[in-house]
C-alpha positions in Angstrom: -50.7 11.4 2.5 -54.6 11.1 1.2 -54.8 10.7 -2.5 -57.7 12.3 -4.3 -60.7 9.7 -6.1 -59.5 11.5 -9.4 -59.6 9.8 -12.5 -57.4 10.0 -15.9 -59.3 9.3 -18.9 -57.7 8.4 -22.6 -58.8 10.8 -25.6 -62.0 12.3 -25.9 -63.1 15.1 -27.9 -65.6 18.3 -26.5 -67.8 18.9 -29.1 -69.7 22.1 -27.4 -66.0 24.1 -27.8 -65.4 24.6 -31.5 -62.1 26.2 -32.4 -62.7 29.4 -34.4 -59.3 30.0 -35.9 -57.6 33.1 -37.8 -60.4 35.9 -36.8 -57.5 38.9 -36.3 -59.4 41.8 -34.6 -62.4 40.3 -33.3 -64.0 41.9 -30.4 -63.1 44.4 -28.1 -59.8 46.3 -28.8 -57.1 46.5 -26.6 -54.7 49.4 -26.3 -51.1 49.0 -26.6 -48.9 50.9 -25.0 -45.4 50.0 -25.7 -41.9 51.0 -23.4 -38.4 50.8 -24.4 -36.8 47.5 -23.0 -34.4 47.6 -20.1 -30.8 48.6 -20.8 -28.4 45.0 -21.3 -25.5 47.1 -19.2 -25.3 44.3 -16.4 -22.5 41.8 -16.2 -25.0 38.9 -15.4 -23.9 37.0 -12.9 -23.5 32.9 -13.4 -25.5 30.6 -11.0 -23.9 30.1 -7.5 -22.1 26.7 -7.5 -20.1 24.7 -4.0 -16.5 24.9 -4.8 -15.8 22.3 -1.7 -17.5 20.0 0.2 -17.9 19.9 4.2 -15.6 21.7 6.5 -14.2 24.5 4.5 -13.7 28.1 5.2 -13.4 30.5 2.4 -9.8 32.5 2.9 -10.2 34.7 -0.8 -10.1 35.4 -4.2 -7.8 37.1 -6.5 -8.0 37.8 -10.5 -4.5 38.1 -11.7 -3.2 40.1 -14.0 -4.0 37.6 -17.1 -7.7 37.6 -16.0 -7.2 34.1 -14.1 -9.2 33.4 -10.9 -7.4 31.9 -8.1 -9.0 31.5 -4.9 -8.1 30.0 -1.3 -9.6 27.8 1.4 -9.2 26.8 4.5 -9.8 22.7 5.2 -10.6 20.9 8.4 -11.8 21.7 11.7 -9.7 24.2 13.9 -8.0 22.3 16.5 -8.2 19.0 14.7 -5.5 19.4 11.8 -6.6 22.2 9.3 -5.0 22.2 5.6 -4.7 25.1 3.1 -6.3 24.1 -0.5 -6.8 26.5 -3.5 -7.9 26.1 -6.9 -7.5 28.1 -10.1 -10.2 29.2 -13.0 -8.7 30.6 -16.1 -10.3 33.9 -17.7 -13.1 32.7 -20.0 -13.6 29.4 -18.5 -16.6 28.3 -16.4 -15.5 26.1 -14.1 -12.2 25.5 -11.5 -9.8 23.4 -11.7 -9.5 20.4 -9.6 -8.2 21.7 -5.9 -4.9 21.6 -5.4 -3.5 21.4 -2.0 -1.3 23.9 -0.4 -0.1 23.1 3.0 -0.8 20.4 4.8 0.1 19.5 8.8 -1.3 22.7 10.3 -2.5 21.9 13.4 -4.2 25.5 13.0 -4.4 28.0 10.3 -5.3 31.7 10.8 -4.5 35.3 9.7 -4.8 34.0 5.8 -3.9 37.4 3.2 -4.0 36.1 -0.4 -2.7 39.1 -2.8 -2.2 39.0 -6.8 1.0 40.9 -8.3 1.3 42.8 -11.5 3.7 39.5 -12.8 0.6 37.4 -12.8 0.9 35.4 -9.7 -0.9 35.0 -6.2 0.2 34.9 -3.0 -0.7 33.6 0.2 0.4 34.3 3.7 -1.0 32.7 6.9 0.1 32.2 10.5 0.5 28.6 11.4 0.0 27.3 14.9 1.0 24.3 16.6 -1.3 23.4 19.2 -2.3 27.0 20.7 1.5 28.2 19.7 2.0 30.3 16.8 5.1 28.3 14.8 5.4 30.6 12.0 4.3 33.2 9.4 4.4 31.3 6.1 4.0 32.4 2.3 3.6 30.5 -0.6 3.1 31.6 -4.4 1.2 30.1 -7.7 3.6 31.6 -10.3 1.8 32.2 -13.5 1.0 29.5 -15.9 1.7 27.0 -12.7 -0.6 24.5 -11.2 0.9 23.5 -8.1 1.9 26.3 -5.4 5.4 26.6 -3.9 6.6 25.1 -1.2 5.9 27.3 2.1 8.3 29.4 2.9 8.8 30.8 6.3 9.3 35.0 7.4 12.2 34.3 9.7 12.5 37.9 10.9 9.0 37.6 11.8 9.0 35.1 14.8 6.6 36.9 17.0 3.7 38.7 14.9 -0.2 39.8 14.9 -2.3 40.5 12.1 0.4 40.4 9.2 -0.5 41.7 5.8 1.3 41.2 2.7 1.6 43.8 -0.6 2.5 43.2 -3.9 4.4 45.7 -5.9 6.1 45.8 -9.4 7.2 43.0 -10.2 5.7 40.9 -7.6 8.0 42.1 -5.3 6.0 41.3 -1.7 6.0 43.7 1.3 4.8 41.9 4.7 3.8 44.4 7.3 3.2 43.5 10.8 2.9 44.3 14.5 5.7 42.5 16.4 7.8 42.3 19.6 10.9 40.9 18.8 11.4 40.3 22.3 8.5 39.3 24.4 8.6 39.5 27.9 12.0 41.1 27.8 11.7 44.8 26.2 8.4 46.5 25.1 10.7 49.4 23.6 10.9 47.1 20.6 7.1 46.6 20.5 6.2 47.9 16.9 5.0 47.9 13.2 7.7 46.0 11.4 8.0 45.0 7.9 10.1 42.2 5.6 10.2 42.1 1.6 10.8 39.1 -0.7 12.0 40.3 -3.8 11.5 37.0 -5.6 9.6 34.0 -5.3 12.6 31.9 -5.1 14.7 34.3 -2.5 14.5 34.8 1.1 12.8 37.4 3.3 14.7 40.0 4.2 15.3 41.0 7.7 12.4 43.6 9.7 12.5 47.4 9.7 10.9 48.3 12.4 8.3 51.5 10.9 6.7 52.8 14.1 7.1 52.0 17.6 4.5 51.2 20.1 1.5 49.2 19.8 -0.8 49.6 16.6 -4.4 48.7 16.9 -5.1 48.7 13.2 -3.4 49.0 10.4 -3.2 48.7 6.3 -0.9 48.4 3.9 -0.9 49.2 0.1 1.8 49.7 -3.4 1.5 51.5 -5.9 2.3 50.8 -9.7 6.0 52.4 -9.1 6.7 50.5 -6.2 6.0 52.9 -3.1 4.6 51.4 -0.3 2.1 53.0 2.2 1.1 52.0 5.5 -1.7 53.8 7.9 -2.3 52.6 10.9 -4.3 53.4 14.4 -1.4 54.3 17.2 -2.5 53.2 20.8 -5.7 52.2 21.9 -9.1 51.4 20.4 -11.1 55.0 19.4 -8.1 57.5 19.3 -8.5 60.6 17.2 -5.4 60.0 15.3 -3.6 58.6 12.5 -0.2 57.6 11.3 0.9 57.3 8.1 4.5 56.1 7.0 6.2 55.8 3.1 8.5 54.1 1.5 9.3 54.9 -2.1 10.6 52.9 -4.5 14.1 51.0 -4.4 14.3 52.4 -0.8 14.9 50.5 2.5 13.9 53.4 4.4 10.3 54.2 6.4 9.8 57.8 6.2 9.1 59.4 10.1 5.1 58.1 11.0 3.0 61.4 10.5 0.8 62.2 13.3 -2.1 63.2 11.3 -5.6 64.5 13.5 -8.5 63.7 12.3 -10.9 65.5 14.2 -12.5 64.2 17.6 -14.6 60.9 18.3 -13.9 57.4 17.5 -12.2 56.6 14.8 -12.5 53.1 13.2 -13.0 50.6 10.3 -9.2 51.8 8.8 -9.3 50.9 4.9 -6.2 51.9 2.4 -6.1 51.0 -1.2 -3.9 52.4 -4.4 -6.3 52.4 -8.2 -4.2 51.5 -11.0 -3.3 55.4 -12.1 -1.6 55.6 -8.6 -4.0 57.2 -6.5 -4.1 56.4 -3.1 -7.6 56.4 -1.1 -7.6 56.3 2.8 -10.7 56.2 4.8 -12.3 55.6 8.1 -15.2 55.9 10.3 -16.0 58.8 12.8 -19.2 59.3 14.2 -21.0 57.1 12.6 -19.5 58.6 9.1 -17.0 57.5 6.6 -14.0 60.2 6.2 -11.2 59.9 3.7 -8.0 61.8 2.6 -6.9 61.5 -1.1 -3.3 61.5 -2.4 -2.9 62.0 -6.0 -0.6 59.6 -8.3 2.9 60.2 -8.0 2.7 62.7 -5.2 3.5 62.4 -1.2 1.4 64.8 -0.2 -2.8 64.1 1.0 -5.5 66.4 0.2 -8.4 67.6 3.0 -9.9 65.7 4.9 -13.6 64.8 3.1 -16.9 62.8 3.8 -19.2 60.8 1.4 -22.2 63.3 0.6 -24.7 63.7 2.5 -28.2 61.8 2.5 -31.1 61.5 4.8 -31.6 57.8 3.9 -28.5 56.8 4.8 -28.2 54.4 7.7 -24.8 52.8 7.9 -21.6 53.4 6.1 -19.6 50.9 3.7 -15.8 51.5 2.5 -15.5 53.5 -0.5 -14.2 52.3 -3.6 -11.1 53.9 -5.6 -11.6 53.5 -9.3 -8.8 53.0 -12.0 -9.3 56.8 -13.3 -9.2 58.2 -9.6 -12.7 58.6 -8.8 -14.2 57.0 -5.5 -17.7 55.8 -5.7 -19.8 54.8 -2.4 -22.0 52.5 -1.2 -24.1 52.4 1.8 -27.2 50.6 3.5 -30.2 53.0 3.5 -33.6 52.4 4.7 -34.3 48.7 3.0 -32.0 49.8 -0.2 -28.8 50.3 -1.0 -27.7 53.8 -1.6 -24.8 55.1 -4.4 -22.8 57.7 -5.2 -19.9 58.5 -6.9 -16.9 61.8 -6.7 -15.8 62.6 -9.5 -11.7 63.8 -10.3 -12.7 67.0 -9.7 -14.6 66.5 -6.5 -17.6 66.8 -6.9 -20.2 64.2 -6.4 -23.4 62.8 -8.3 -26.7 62.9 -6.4 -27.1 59.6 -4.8 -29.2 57.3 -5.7 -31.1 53.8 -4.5 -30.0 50.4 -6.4 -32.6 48.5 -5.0 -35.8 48.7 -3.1 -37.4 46.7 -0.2 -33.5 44.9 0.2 -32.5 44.8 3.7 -28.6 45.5 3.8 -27.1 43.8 6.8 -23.2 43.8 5.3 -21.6 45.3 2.6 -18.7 43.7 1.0 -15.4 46.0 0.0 -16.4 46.2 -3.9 -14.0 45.5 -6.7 -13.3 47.5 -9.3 -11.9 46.3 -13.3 -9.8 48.6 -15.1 -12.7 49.3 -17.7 -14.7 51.2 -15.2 -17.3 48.6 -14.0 -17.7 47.7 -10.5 -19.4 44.9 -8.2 -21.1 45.1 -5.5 -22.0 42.2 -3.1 -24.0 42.3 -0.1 -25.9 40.0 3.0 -29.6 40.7 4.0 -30.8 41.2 7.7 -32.2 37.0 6.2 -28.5 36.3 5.7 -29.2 36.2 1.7 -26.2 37.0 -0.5 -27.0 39.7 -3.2 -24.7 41.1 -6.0 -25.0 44.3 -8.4 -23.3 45.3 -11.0 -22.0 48.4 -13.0 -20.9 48.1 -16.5 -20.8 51.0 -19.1 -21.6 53.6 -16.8 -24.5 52.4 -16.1 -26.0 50.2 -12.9 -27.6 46.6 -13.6 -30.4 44.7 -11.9 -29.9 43.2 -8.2 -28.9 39.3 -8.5 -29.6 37.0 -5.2 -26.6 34.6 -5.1 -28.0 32.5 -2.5 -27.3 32.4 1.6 -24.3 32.7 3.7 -23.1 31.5 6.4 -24.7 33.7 9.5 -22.4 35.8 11.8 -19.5 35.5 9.7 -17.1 37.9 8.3 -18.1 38.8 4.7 -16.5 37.1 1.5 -14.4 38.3 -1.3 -15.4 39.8 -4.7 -12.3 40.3 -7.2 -12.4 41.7 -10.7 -9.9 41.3 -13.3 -8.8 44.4 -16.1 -11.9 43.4 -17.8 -14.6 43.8 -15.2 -15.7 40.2 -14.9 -15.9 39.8 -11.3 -15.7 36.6 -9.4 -17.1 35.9 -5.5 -16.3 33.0 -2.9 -18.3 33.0 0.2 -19.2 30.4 3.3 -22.2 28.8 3.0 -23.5 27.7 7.1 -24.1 23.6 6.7 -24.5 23.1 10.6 -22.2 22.5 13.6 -20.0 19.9 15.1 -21.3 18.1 18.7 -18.5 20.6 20.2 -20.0 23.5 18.3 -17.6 24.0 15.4 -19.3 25.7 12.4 -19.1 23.1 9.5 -19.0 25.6 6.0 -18.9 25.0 2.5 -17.1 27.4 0.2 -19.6 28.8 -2.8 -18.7 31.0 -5.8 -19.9 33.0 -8.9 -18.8 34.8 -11.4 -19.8 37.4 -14.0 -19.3 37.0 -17.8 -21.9 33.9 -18.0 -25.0 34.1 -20.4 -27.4 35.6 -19.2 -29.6 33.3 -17.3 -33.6 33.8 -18.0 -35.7 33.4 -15.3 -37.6 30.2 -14.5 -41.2 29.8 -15.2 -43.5 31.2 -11.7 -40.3 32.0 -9.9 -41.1 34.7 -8.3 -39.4 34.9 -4.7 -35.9 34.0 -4.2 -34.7 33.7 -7.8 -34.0 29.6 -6.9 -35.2 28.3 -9.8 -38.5 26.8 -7.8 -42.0 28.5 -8.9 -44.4 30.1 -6.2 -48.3 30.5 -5.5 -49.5 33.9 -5.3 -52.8 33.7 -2.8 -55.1 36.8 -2.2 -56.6 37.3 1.0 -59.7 39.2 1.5 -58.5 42.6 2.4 -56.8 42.7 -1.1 -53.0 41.3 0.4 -51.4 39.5 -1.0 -48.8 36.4 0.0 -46.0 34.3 -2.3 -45.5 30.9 -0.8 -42.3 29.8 -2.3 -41.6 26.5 -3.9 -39.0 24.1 -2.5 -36.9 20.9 -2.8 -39.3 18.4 -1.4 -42.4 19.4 -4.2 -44.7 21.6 -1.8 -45.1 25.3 -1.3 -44.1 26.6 2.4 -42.1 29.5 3.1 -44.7 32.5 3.2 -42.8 36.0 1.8 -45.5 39.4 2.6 -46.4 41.2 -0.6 -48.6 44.1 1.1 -52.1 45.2 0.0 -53.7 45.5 -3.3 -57.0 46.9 -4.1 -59.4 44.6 -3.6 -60.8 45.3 -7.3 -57.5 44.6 -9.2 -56.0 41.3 -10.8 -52.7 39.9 -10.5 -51.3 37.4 -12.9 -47.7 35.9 -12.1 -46.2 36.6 -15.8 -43.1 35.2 -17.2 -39.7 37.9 -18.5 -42.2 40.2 -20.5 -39.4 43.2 -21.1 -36.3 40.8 -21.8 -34.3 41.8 -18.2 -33.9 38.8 -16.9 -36.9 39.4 -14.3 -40.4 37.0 -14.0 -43.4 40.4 -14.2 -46.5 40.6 -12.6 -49.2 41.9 -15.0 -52.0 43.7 -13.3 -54.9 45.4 -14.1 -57.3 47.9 -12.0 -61.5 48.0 -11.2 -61.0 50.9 -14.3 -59.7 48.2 -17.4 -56.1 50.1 -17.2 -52.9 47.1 -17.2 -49.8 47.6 -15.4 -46.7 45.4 -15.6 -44.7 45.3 -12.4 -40.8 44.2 -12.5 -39.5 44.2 -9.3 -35.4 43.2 -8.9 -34.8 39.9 -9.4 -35.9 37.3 -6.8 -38.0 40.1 -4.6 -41.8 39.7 -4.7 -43.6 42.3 -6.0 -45.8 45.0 -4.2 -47.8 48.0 -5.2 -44.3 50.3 -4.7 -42.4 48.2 -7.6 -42.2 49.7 -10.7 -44.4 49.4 -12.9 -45.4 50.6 -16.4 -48.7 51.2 -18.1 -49.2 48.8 -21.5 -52.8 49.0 -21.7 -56.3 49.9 -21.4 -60.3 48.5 -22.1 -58.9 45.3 -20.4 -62.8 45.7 -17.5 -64.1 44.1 -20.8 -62.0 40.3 -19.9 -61.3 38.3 -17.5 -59.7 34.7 -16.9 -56.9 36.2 -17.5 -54.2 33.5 -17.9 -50.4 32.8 -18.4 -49.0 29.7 -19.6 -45.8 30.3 -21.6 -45.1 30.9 -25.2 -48.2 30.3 -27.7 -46.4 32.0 -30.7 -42.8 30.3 -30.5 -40.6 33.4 -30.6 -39.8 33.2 -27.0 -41.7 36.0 -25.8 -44.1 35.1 -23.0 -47.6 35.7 -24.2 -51.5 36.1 -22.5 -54.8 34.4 -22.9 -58.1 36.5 -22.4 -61.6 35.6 -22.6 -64.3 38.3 -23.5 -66.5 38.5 -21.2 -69.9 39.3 -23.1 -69.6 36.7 -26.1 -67.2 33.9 -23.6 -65.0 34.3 -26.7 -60.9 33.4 -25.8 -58.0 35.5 -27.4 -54.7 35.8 -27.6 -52.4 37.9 -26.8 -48.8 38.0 -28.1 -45.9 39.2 -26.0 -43.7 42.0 -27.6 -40.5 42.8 -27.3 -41.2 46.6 -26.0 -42.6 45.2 -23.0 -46.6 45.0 -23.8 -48.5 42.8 -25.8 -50.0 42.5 -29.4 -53.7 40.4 -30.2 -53.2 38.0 -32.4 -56.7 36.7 -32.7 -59.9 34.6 -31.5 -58.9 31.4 -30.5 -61.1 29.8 -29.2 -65.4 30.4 -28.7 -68.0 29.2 -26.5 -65.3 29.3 -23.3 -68.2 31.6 -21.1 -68.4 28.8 -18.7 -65.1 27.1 -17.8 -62.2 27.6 -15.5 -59.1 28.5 -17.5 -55.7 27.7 -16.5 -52.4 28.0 -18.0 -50.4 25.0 -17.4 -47.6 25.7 -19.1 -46.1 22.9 -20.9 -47.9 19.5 -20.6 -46.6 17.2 -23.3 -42.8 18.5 -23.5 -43.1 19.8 -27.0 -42.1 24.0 -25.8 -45.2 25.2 -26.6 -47.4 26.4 -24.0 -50.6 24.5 -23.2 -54.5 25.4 -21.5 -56.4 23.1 -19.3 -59.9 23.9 -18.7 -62.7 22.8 -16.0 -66.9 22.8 -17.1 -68.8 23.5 -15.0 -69.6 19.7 -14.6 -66.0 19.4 -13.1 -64.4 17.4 -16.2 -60.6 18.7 -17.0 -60.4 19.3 -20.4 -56.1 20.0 -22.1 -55.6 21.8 -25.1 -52.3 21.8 -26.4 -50.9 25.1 -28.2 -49.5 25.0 -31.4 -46.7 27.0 -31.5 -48.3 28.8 -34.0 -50.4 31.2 -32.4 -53.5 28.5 -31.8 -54.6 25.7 -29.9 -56.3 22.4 -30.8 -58.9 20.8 -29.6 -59.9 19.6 -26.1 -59.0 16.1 -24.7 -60.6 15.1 -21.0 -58.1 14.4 -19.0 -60.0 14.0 -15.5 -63.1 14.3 -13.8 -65.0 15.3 -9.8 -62.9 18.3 -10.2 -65.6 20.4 -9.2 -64.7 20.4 -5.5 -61.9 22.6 -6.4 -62.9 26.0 -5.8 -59.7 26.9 -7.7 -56.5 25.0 -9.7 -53.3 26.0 -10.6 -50.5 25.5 -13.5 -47.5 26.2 -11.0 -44.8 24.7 -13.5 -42.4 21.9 -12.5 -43.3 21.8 -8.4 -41.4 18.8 -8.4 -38.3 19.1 -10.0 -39.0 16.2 -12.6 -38.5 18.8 -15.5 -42.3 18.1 -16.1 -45.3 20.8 -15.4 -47.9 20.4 -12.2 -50.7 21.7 -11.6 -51.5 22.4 -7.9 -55.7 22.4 -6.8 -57.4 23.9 -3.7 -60.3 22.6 -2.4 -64.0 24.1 -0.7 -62.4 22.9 2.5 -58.8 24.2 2.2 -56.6 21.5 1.3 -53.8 22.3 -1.3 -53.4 19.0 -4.0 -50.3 18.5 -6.2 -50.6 16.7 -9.4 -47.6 15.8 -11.3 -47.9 16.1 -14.8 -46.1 12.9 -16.5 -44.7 15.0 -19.5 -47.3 13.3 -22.0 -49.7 15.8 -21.5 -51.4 13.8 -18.4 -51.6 14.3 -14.5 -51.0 12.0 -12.0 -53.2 11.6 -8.9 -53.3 13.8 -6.3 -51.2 14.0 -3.4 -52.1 16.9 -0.4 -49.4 19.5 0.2 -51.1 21.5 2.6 -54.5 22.6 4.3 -56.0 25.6 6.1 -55.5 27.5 2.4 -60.0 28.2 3.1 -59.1 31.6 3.8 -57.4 33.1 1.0 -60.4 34.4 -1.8 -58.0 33.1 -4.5 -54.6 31.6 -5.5 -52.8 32.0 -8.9 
């Protein structure tokens, strides 16, 4: 790459910028407008970590009863020897344990069902195959306060079985539930839904019951606290109109008769059953392109009417509702670009729904999971295969998190939450493919209950801890390249049109939620500051809120970081009449407060925040004459700046620079310059308040009539 004929001088003072210091209210005054800060309601949710390396297929995760994590995996390559691993985090703790395997000689693994019972520990079914034939159904258990799994233990009574589920009742009693044909190829009169029970972990299965004859296209299983057990499932073929439904209470070894139950005409799909800890019991399913459920109270036999989520003109695909500890069932579907809530309360009725995000595509919805203190998380993919989360906590919905991308075109992960509420996720992350087209995955998790993790400096786009350019074209649009790995600035995300008269300056977390602002201000001296959800780029449809007015009377308006030191991200201005600089302190409503002149005689330079130069956390200016010499100023901390040191010179071929933070991933600020031809320049800052030379990052940037 060509480097730049830029030089780095040693110390040298400016004599024609004198430093006036301490003048509080000079010059024009500012309006503040102050806003209450965003509600702390959200479980924040920890940064996405690789739980395996290469090869690995995420099976589940469970929270037992003691608020431990345990989650499952699949390891190897299907067809060359796959093994079953798992690992453990306990509640409170923010990392796994080391992975411990669970079995190993599987020539193929599938089917995996890991449940958690009310005794503390986890369980995990599969079906193992040898070669292409199924050799067994196997379980094994992590009893609680254990660290290595039992040793698998086979369903004898189930030699022959598709799609087996397992239960956990009181106790940890398990409940596997099946379709069989205990004789294959000699009688399909015996072709059925059977189910076994273990009663202990260290007993044996007990022989099938057969529950319903013929074949059984879907089904669920579920137990309540008292020990009933409830499966529903689709008899005959794909799209019937019907449902069964079969019982067996507690201490019983007797299937009640399957109730025929009609639901109404068209297809009937996407079967989901699933008992809240007062006993409730919630089953729903699709039908013409709606979601449908019947409710059966705690303790009873006996389901209520047939209902439907409410209705909504934005709704555009369904999602599997959500049974809560207290009996109510909230929702959550994909609308236009958003995802869309609501929730029925005990005595039916159901809140107005309402969007949780805002220019989000929603490609799949996860099943949510619900903690015994009324909070509930919500994951979902993007039509861009990008993993979001969202939270509820205290009644009250938090901000959208990106957790990274999944693996594309597979089923979705898990998301488990303990009595508590802290939720934890494990996902597939797509790596590549084998030379005879095998997916190679890595499992990924996160979890709630982690500080709360501020944003990074510039990171606008992707929340992925790398800062972004803004760049204004001429019709007022605006485009966010995002940062990456390798030091340059390439993925291009759309921001939409601005007017052509307003200014936007990237900002740092100005209202405390977690979320990097956009400060802008129109041709009429009003300023807005625009949060959009975490990791989405902003447009002229984010939310915003006034915090001032008079601004027509400024301009270089700049962000570097924090000038005062109380952690609040704060605003440089210069007056445009008298070239006089100010500051202006960030507050913690959300606006900002002028703290004084700092600086006079600035009419004529370029002013750029550059964030932190000499690694001392305080924010720092650099500024171009217009003789092209660089000039740094390092702040104070204490509400002030210094005085100028020339730092490099021929900068006046840039027709604009940039501090874009640490570009490079060295934990030292860059600054980035564009040039009258188009060529984008990185210079690393060395952390001792110098740049190094420039190296080019791009060209054909001639267009755009500014970048920030």
């Amino acid at each position: 790459m060509r480097r730049t004929k830029k030089t780095i001088v040693g110390a040298a003072l400016l004599p024609t910028l004198t430093l006036t210091l301490g003048v509080v209210g000079a010059g024009l005054a500012t309006t503040l407008v102050t806003a209450a800060p965003a509600a702390a309601t959200d479980r924040t949710w920890g940064a996405p970590a690789a739980l395996t390396g290469e090869r690995n297929t995420s099976a589940g995760v469970v929270v037992t009863t003691d608020g431990t994590a345990v989650t499952v995996w699949t390891s190897g390559t299907y067809g060359d020897g796959q093994e079953l691993w798992g690992a453990t985090r306990a509640a409170g703790a923010t990392a796994w344990s080391a992975p411990v395997r669970i079995a190993a000689g599987q020539s193929r693994v599938q089917g995996v069902h890991l449940v958690s019972g009310d005794d503390g520990s986890a369980t995990l079914a599969w079906d193992r195959y040898d070669t292409e034939n199924l050799a067994a159904h196997q379980t094994s258990t992590l009893r609680p306060g254990a660290t290595a799994w039992t040793a698998p233990a086979r369903i004898t009574s189930a030699p022959s079985a598709y799609e087996l589920t397992l239960v956990s009742g009181p106790g940890g009693r398990l409940t596997a539930v099946w379709l069989g044909d205990p004789t294959p190829g000699e009688n399909d009169a015996d072709q059925g839904l059977y189910a076994a029970d273990l009663a202990s972990p260290d007993g044996t299965w007990s022989e099938a019951v057969m529950i319903g004859a013929g074949y059984a296209y879907a089904f669920k299983a579920t137990a309540d606290a008292d020990g009933m057990v409830t499966v529903a499932w689709q008899p005959g073929v794909v799209g019937t109109d019907s449902l069964n439904v079969s019982t067996r209470a507690a201490g019983s070894d007797q299937w009640s008769a399957p109730k025929v139950g009609a639901v109404g005409t068209g297809y009937v799909g996407e079967l989901d059953l699933r008992t809240a800890a007062n006993g409730a019991t919630l089953l729903s399913w699709t039908q013409d392109g709606d979601r449908a459920f019947l409710l059966r109270p705690a303790g009873s036999t006996t389901w209520g009417p047939r209902e439907y989520l409410p209705a909504d003109q934005d709704r555009t695909g369904t999602a599997v509702p959500q049974l809560e500890a207290d009996g109510r069932v909230t929702a959550v579907w994909s609308g236009y670009r958003k995802l869309r809530t609501a929730t029925r309360a005990v005595d039916g009725t159901w809140s107005q729904p309402r969007s949780l995000t805002e220019s989000t595509s929603v490609s799949r919805i996860w099943a949510p999971a619900a903690g015994r203190d009324g909070s509930l998380a919500v994951l979902w993919t993007t039509l861009e295969d990008e993993l979001w989360a969202v939270t509820r906590s205290d009644g009250a919905w938090g901000r959208p998190t990106p957790l990274g991308q999944v693996a594309p075109y597979t089923r979705p992960g898990s998301v488990a939450a303990g009595a508590d509420g802290r939720a934890v996720a494990a996902w597939d992350k797509r790596l590549g493919t084998t030379s005879d087209h095998h997916e190679i995955n890595q499992v990924w998790s996160a979890a709630t209950g982690a500080a709360k993790q501020p944003a990074k400096r510039r990171d606008h786009v992707g929340n992925d801890g790398f800062p972004d350019l803004y760049a204004r074209r001429t019709d007022g649009t605006l485009a966010v390249y995002r940062g990456n790995a390798v030091g340059t600035v390439s993925a291009k995300v759309e921001a939409g049109f601005w007017g052509t008269t307003s200014t936007l300056v990237p900002f740092g977390d100005l209202n405390g939620d977690g979320v990097n602002d956009t400060i802008v201000t129109d041709y009429g001296g009003a300023m807005y500051r625009y949060t959009p959800d975490r990791g989405q780029p902003v447009t002229s449809q984010t939310p915003s809120t006034k915090i001032g007015t008079g601004w027509s009377a400024f301009d270089g308006l700049t962000y570097s970081g924090d000038f005062t030191a109380d952690g609040l991200p704060d605003l440089v201005a210069r007056q445009i009449s008298t070239g006089d600089l100010y500051l202006y302190a960030g507050t913690k409503s959300g606006g900002f407060l002028r703290t004084g002149k700092i600086g006079t005689s600035w009419k004529s330079l370029t002013i750029v925040g550059a964030g932190d130069l000499n690694g001392d956390k305080h924010a720092d200016l650099v500024a171009r004459t217009a003789t092209g010499d660089l000039y740094r100023y390092y702040g104070t901390g204490r509400s002030t700046i210094g005085s100028g040191t020339k730092i490099g010179s021929g900068w006046g071929g840039m027709v604009d620079f940039v501090g874009i933070g640490d570009l490079t991933g060295d934990g030292k600020d860059d600054i980035l310059g564009r040039t009258t031809a188009g060529d984008l320049y990185r210079y690393a800052g060395n952390g001792t308040g110098g740049i190094g030379s420039g190296v080019k990052i791009g060209s054909g940037w001639k267009s755009f009539t500014s970048i920030r």
